[in-house]
N, CA, C and O atoms as a DFTB+ gen file, in Angstrom:
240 C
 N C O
     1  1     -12.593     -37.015     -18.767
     2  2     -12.729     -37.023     -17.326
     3  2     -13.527     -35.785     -16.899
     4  3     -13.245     -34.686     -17.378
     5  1     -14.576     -35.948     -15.955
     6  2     -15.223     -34.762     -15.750
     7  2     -14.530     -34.045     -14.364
     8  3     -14.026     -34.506     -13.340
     9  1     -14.829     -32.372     -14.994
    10  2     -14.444     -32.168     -13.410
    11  2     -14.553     -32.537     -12.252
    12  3     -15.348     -33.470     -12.134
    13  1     -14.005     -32.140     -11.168
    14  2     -14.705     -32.612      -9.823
    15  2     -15.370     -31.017      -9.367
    16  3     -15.025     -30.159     -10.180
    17  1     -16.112     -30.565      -8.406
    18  2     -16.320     -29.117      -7.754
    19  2     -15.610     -29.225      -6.387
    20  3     -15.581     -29.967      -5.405
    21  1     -15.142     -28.266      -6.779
    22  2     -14.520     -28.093      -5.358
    23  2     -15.028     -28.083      -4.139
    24  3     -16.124     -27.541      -4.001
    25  1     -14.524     -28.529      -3.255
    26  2     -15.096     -27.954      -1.341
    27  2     -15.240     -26.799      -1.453
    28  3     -14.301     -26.228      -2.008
    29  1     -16.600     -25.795      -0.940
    30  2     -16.629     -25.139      -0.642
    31  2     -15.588     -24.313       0.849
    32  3     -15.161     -23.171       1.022
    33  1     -15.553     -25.040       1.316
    34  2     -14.490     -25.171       2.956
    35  2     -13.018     -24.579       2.450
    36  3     -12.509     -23.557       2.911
    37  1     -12.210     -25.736       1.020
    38  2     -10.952     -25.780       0.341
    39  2     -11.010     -24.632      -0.450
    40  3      -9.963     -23.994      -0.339
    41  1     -11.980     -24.010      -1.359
    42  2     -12.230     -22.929      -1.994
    43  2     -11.766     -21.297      -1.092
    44  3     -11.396     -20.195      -1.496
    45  1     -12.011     -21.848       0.183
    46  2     -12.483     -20.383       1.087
    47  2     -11.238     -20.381       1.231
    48  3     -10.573     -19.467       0.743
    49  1     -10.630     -21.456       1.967
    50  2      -8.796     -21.603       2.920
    51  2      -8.088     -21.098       1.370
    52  3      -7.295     -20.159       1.436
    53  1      -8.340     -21.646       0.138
    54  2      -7.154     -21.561      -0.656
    55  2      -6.921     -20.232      -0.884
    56  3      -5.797     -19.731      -0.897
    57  1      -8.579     -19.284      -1.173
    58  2      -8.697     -17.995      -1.383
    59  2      -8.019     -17.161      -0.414
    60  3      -7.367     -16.210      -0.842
    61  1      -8.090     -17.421       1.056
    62  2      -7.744     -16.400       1.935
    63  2      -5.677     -16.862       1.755
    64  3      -4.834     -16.033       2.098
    65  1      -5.358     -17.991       1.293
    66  2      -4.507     -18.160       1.553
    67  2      -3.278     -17.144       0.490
    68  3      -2.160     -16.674       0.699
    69  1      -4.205     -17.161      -0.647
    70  2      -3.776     -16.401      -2.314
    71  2      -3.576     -14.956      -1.393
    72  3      -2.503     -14.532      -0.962
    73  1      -4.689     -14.444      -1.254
    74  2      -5.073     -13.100      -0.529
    75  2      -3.806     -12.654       0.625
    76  3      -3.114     -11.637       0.576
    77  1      -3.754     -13.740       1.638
    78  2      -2.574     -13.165       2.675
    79  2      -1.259     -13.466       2.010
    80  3      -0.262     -12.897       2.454
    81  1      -1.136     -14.328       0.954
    82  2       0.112     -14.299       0.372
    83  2       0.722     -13.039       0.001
    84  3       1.626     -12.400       0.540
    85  1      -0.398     -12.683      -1.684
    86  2      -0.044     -11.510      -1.603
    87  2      -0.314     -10.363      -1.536
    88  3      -0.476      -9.457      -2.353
    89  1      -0.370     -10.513       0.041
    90  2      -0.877      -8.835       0.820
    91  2       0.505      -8.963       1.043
    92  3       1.220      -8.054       0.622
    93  1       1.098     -10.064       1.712
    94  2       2.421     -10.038       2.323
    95  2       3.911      -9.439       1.284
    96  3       4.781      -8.596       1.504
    97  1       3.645     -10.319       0.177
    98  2       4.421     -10.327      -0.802
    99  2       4.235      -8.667      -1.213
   100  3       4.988      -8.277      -2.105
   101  1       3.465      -7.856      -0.737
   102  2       3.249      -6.165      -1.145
   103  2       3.843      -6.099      -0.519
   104  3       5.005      -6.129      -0.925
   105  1       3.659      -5.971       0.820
   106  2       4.023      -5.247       2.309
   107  2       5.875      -5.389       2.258
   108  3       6.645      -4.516       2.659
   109  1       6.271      -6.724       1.655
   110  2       7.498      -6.743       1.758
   111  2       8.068      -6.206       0.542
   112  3       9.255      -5.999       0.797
   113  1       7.838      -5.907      -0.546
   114  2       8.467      -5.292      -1.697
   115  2       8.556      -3.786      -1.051
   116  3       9.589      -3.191      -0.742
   117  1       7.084      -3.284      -0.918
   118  2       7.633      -1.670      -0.109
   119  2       8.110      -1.773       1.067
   120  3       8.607      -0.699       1.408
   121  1       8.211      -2.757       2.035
   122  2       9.679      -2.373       2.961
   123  2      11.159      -2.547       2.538
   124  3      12.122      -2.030       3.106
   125  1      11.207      -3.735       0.941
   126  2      12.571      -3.810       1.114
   127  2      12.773      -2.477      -0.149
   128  3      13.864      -1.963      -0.394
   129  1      11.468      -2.096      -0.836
   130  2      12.331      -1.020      -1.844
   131  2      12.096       0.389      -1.223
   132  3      12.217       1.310      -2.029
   133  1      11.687       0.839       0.453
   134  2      11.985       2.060       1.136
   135  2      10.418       2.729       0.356
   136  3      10.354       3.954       0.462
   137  1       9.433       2.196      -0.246
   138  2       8.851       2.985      -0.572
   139  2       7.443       4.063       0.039
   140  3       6.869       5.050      -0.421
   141  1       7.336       3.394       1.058
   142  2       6.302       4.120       1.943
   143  2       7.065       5.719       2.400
   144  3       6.385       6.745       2.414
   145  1       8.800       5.715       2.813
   146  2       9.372       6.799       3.057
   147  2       9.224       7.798       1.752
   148  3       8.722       8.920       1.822
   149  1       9.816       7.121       0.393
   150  2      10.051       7.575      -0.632
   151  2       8.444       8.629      -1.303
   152  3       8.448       9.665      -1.968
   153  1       7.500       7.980      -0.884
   154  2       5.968       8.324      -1.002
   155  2       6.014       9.670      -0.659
   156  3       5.912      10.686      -1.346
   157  1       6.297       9.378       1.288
   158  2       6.184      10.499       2.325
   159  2       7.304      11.980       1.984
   160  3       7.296      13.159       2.336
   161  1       8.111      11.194       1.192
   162  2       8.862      12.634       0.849
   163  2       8.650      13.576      -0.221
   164  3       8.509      14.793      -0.103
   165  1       8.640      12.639      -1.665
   166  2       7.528      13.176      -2.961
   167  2       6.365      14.055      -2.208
   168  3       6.267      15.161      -2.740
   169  1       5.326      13.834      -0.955
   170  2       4.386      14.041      -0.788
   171  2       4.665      15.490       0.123
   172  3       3.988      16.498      -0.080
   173  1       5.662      15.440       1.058
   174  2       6.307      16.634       1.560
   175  2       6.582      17.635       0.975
   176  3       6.469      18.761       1.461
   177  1       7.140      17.283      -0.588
   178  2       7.881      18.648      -1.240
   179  2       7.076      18.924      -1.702
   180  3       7.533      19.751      -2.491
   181  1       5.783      18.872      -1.917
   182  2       4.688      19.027      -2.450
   183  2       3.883      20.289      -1.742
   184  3       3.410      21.334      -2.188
   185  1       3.960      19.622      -0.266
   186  2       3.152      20.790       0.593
   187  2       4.145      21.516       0.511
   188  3       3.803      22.458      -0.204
   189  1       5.321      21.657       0.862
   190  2       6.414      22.861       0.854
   191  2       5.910      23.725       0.062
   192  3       5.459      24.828       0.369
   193  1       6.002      23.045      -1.407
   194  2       5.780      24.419      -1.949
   195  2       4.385      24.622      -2.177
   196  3       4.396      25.583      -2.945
   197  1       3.156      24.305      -1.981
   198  2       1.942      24.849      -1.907
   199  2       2.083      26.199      -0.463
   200  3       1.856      27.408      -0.409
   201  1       2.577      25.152       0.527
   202  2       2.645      26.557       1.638
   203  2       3.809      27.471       1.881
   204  3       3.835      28.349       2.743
   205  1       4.946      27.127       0.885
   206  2       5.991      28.665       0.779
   207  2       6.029      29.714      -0.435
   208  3       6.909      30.435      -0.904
   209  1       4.532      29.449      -0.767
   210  2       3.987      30.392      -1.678
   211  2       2.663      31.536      -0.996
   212  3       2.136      32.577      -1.388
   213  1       2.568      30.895      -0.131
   214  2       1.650      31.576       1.023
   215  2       1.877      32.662       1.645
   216  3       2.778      32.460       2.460
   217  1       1.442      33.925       1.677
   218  2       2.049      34.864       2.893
   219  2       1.565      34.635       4.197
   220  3       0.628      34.045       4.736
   221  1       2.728      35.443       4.565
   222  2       2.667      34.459       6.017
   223  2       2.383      35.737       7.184
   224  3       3.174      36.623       7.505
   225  1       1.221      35.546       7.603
   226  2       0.874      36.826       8.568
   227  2       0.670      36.619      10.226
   228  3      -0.213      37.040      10.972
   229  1       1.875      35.781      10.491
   230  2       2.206      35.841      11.475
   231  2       3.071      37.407      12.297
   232  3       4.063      37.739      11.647
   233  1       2.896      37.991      13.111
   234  2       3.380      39.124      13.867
   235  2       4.052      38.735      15.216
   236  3       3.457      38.395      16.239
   237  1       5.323      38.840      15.048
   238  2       5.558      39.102      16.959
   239  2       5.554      40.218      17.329
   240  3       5.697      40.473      18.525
């Protein structure tokens, strides 16, 4: 049996459909495993200590 080619039209819908699936299927793994916070905090203690190694020449 030979292939058939696809719709160009069915090709585009199925692609965008793969694509928003899983963008979604991301978006919801890092909201249900907290990881965008978990990121932001790793990424915090980070600057902490780059800038509480700093002297600090503030004067009142």
């Amino acid at each position: 049996m030979a292939k058939k080619k696809k719709d160009p039209v069915c090709w585009l819908i199925s692609t965008i459909l793969k694509v928003v699936c899983f963008a979604t299927g991301g978006l919801f793994l890092v909201y249900f495993l907290n990881l965008d916070q978990k990121l932001l905090a790793w990424a915090y203690a980070r600057v902490n200590e780059i800038f509480d190694r700093k002297p600090v020449d503030i004067k009142f």
